[in-house]
Z-matrix of the N, CA and C atoms (Angstrom, degrees):
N
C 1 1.448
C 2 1.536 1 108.50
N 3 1.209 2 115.00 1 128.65
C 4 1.529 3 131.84 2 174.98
C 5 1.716 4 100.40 3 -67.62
N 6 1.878 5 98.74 4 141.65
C 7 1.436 6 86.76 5 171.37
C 8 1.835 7 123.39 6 -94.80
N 9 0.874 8 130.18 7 159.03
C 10 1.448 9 136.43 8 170.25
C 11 1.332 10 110.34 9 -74.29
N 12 1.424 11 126.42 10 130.82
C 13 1.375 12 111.42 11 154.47
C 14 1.603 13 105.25 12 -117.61
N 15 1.524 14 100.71 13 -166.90
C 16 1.777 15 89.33 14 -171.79
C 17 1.725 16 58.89 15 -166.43
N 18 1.984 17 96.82 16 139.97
C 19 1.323 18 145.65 17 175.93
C 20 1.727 19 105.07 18 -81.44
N 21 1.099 20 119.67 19 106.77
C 22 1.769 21 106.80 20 125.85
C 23 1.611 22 132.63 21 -135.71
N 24 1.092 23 106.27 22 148.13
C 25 1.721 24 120.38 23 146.81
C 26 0.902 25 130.95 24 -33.63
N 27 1.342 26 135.24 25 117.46
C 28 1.359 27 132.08 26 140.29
C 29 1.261 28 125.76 27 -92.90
N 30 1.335 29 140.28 28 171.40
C 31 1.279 30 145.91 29 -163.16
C 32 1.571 31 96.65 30 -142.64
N 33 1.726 32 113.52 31 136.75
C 34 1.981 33 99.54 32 -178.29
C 35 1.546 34 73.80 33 -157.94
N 36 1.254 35 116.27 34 127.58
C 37 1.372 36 109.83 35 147.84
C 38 1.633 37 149.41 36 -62.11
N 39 1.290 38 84.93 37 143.17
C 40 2.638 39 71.75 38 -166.08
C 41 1.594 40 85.28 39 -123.63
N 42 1.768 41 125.47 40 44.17
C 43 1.297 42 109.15 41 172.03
C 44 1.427 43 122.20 42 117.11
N 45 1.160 44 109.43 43 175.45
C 46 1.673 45 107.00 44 -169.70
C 47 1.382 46 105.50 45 -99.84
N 48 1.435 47 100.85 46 119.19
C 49 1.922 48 120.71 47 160.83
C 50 1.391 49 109.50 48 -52.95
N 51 1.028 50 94.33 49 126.75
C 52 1.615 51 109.13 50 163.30
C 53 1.327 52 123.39 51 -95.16
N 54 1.224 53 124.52 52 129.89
C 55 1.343 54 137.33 53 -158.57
C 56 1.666 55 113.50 54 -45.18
N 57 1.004 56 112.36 55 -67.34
C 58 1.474 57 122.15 56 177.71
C 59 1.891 58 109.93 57 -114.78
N 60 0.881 59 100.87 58 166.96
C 61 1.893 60 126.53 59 179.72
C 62 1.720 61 103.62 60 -118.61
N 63 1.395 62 102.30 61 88.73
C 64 1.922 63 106.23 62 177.37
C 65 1.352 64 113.20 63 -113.81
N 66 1.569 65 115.57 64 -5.89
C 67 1.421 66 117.74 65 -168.16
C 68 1.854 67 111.17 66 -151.96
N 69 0.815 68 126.26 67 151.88
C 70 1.729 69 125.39 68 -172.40
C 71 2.503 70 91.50 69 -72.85
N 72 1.181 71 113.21 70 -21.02
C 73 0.899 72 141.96 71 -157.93
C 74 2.166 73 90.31 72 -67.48
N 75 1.396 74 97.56 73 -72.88
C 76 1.231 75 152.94 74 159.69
C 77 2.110 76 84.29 75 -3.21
N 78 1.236 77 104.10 76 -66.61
C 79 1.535 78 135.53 77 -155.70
C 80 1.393 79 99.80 78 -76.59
N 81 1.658 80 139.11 79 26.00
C 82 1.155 81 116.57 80 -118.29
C 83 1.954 82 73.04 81 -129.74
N 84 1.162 83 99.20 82 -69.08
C 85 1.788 84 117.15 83 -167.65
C 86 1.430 85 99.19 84 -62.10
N 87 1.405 86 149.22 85 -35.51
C 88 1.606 87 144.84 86 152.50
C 89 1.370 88 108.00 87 -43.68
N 90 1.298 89 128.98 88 -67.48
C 91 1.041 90 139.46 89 172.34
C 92 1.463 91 135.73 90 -33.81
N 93 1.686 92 106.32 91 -52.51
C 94 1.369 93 107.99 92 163.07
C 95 1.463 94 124.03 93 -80.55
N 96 1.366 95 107.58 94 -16.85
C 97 1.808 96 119.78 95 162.98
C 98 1.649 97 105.60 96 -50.85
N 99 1.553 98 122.01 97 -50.22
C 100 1.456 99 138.46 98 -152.76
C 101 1.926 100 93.81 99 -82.12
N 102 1.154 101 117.07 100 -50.68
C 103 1.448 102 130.78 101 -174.60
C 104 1.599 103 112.29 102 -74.28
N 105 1.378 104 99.39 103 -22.79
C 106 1.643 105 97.82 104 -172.14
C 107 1.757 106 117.86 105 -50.93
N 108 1.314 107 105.48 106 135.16
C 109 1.315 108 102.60 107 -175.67
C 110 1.755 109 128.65 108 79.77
N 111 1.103 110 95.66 109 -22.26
C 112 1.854 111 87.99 110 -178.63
C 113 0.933 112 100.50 111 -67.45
N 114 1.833 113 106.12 112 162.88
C 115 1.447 114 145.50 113 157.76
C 116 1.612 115 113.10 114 -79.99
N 117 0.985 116 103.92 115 -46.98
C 118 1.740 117 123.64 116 -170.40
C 119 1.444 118 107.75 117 -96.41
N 120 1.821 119 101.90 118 168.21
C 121 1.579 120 96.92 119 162.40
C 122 1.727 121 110.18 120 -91.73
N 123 1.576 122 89.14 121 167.96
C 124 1.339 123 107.36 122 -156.79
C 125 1.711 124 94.83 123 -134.44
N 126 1.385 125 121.30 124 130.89
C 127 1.335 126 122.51 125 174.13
C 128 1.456 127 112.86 126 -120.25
N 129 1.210 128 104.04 127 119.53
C 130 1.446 129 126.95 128 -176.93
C 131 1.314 130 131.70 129 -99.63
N 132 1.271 131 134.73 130 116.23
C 133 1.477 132 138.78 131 177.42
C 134 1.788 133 112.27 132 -104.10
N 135 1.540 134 103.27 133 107.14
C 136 1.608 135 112.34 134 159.34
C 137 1.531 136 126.33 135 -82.07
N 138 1.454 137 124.94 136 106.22
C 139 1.418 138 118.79 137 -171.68
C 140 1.200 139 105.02 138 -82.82
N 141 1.607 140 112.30 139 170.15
C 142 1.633 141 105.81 140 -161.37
C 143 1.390 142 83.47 141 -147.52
N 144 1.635 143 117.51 142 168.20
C 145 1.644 144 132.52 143 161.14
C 146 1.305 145 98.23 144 -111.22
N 147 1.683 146 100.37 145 -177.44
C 148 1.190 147 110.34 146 -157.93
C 149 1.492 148 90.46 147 -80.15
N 150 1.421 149 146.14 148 22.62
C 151 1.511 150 135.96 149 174.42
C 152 1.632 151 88.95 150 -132.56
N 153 1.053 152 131.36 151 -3.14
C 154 1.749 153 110.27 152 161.07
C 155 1.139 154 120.42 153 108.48
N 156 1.799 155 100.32 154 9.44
C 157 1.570 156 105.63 155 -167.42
C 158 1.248 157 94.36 156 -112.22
N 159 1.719 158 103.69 157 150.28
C 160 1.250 159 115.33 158 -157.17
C 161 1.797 160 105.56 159 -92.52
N 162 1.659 161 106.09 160 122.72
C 163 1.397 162 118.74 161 -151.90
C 164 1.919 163 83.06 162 -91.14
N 165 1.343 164 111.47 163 -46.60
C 166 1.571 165 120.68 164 -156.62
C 167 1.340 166 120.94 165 -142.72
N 168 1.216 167 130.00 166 146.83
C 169 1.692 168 132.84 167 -175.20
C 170 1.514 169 111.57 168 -141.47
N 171 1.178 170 135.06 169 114.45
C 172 1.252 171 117.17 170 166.24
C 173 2.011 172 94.61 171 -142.19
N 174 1.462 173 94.14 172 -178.22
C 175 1.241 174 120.05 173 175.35
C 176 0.891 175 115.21 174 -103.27
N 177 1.362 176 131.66 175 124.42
C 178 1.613 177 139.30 176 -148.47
C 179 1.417 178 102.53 177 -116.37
N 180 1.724 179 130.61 178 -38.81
C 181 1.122 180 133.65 179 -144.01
C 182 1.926 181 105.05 180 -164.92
N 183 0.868 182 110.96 181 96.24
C 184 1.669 183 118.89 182 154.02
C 185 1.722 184 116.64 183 -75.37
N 186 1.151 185 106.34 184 139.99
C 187 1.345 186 109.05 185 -172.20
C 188 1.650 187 108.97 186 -141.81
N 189 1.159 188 120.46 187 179.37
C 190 1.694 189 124.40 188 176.68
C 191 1.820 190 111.26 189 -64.76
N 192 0.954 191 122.04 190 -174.37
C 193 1.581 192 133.11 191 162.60
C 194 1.578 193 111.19 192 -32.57
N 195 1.499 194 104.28 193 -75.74
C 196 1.423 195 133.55 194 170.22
C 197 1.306 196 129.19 195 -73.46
N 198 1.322 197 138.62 196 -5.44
C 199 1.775 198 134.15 197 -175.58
C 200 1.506 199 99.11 198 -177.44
N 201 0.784 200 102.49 199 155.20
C 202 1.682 201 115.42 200 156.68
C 203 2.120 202 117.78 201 -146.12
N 204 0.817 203 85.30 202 115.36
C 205 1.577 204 97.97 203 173.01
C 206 1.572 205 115.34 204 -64.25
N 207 1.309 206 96.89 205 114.45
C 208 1.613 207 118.31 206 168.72
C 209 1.649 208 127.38 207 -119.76
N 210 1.260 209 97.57 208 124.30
C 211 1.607 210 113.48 209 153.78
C 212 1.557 211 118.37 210 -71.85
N 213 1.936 212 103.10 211 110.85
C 214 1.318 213 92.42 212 -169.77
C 215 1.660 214 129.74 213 -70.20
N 216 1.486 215 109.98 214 -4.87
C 217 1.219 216 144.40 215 179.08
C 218 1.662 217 94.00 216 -46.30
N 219 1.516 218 114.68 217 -76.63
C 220 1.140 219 134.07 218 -174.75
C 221 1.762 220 111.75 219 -31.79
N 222 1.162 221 117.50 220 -59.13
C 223 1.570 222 136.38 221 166.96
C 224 1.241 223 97.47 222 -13.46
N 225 1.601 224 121.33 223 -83.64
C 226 1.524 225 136.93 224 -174.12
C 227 1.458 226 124.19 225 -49.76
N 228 0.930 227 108.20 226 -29.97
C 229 1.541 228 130.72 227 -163.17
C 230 1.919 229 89.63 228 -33.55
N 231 1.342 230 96.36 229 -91.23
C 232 1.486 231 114.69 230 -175.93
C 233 1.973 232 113.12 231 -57.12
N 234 1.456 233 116.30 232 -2.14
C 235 1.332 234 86.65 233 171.82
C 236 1.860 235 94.45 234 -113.99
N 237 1.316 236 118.75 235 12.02
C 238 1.523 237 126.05 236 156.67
C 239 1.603 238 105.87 237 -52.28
N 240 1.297 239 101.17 238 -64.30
C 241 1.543 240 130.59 239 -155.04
C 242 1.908 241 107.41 240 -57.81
N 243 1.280 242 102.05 241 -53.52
C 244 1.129 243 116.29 242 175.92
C 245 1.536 244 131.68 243 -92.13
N 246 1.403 245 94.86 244 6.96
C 247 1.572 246 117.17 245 -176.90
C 248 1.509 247 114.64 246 61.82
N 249 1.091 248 144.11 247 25.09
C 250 1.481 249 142.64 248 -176.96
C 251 1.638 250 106.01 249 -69.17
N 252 1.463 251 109.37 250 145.38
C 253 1.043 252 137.34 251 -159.76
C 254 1.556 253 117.20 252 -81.86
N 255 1.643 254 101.29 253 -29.27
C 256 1.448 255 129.22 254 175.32
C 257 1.200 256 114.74 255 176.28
N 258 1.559 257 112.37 256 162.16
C 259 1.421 258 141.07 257 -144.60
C 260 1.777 259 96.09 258 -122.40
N 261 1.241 260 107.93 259 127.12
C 262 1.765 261 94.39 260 136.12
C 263 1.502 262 103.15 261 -136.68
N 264 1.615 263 100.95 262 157.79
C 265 1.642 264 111.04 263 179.52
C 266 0.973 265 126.98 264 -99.90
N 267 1.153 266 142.34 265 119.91
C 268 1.429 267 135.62 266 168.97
C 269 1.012 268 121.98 267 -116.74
N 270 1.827 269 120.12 268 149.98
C 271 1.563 270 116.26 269 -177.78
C 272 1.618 271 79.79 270 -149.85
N 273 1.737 272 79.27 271 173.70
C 274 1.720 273 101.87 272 -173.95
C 275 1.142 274 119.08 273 -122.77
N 276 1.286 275 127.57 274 143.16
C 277 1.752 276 139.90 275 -165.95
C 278 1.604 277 92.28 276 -96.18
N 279 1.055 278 123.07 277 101.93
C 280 1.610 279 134.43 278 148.29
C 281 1.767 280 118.31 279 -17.24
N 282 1.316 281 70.14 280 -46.96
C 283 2.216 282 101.81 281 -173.15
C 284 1.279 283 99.20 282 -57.29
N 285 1.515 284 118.61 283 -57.70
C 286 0.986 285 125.12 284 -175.49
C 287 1.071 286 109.28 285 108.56
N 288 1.625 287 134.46 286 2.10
C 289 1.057 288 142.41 287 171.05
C 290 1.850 289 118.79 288 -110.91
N 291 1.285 290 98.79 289 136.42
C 292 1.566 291 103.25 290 -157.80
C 293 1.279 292 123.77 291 -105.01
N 294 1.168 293 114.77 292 38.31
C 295 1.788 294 134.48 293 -154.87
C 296 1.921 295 83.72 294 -111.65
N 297 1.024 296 112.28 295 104.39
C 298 1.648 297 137.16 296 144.39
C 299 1.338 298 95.09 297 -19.58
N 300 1.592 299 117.85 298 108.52
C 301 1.602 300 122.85 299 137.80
C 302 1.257 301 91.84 300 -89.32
N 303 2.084 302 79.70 301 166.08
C 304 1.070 303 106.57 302 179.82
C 305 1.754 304 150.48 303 -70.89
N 306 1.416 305 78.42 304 -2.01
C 307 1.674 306 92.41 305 165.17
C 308 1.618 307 109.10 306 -89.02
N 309 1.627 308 121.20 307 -24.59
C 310 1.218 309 120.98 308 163.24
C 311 1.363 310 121.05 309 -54.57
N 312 1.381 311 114.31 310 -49.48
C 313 2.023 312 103.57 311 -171.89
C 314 1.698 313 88.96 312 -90.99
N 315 1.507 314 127.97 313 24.91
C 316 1.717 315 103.72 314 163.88
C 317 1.718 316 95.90 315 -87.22
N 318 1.369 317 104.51 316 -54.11
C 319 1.186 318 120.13 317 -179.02
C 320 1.377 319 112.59 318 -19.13
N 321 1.906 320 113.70 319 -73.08
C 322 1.234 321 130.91 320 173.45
C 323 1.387 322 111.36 321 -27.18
N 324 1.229 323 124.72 322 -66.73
C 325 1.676 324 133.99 323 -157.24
C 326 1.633 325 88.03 324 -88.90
N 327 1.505 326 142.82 325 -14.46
C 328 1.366 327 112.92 326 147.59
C 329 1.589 328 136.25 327 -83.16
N 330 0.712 329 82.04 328 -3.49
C 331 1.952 330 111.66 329 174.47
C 332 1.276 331 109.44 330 -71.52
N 333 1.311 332 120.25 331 -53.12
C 334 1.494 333 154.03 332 -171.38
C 335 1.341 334 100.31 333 -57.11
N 336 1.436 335 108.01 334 -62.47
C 337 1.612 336 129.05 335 -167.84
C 338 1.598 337 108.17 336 -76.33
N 339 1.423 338 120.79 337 -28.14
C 340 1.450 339 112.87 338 164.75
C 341 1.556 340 117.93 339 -87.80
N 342 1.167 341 116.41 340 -10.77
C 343 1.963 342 123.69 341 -173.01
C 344 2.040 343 79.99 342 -76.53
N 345 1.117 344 91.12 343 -44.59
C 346 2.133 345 81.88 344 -158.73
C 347 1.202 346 100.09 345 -65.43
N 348 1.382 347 123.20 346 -22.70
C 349 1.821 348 117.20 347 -165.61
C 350 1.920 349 89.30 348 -90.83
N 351 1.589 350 129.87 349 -11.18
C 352 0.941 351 88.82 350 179.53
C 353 1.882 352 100.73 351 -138.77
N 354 1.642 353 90.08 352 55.73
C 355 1.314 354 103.49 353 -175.12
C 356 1.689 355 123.68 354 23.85
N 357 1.481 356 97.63 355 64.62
C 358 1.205 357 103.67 356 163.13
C 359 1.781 358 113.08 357 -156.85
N 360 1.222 359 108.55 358 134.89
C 361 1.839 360 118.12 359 -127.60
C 362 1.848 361 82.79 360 -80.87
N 363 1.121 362 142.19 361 139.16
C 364 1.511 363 135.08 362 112.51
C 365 0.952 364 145.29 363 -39.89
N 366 1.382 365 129.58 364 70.97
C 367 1.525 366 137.94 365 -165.20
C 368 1.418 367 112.57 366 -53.19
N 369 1.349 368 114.38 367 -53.61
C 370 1.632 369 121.63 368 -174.98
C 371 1.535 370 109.56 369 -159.80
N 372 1.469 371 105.53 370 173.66
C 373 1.394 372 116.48 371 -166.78
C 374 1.678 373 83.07 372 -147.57
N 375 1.378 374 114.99 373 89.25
C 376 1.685 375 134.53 374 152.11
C 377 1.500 376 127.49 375 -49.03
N 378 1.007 377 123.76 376 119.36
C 379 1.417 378 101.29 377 165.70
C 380 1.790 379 104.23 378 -150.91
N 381 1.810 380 90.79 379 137.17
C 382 1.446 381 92.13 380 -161.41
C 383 1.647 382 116.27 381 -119.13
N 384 1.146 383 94.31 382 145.29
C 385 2.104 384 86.97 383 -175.53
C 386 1.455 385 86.19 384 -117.51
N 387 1.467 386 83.67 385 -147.93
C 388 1.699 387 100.63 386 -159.63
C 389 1.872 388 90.37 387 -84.75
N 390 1.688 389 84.73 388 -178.60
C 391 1.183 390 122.57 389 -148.73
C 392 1.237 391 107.97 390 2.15
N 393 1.425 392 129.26 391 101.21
C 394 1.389 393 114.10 392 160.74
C 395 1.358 394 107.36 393 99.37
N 396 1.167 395 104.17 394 -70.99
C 397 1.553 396 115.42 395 -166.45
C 398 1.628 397 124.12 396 -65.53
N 399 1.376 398 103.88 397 130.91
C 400 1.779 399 113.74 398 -166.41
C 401 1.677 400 88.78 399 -161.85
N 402 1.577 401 87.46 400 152.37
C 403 1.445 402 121.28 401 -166.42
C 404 1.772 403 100.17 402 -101.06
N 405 1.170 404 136.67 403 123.79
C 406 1.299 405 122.49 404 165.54
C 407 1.823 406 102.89 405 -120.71
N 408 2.054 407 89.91 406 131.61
C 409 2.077 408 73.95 407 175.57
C 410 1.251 409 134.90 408 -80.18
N 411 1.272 410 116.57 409 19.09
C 412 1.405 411 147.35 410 -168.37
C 413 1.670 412 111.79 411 53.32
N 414 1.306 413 136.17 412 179.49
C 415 1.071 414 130.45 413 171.42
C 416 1.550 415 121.02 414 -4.76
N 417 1.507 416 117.13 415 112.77
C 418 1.354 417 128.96 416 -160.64
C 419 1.539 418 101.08 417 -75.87
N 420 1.468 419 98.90 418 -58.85
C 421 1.398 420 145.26 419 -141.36
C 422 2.101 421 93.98 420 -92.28
């Protein structure tokens, strides 16, 4: 006999939502809540409504020091589920430095290419180091 499992959700707060999403800037105080403390990178999905406010946040993908391997499938999952309007991604440089390798902007433009097949927009692709400092690729979409 095969086993059954059965899914749930939890809900935990990591902080105060901000009303709308107008700037990569904007994405900043969720973000360092989500990153706080790691060793590794960490890949992050912010869900959005159709006015930009952030419906959902989770962590999609833990990875080594240097990379983490993603299924871009995975990304969507939760803004399918919850119907969000658009996505932006963010992950974090260990290094602390926020300059896009090149497995980062492949990622982006495959991300890109699955949001359009399932009509749901890619706003941005974040990426944040230390103090402060984060890279946004500006308009995905």
């Amino acid at each position: 006999m095969s086993p059954v499992y059965a899914y749930t959700f939890t809900r935990h707060r990591i902080g105060e939502v901000f009303a709308t999403v107008r700037q990569p800037l904007d994405t900043l105080p969720v973000l360092e809540r989500l990153f706080a403390g790691r060793e590794s990178e960490a890949l992050a999905v912010l869900l959005l409504n159709t006015k930009n406010a952030v419906i959902g946040a989770e962590i999609v993908y833990t990875g080594n020091v240097s990379a983490s391997l993603v299924r871009v499938g995975e990304l969507y999952r939760s803004a399918v589920r919850l119907n969000a309007s658009s996505v932006i991604l963010a992950h974090n440089h260990p290094s602390g430095d926020p300059t896009p390798s090149p497995d980062d902007l492949h990622l982006t433009a495959e991300a890109l290419a699955a949001g359009r097949l399932l009509d749901i927009d890619l706003l941005d692709h974040v990426i944040v180091g230390e103090d402060g400092r984060y890279r946004a690729s500006g308009s995905a979409g």
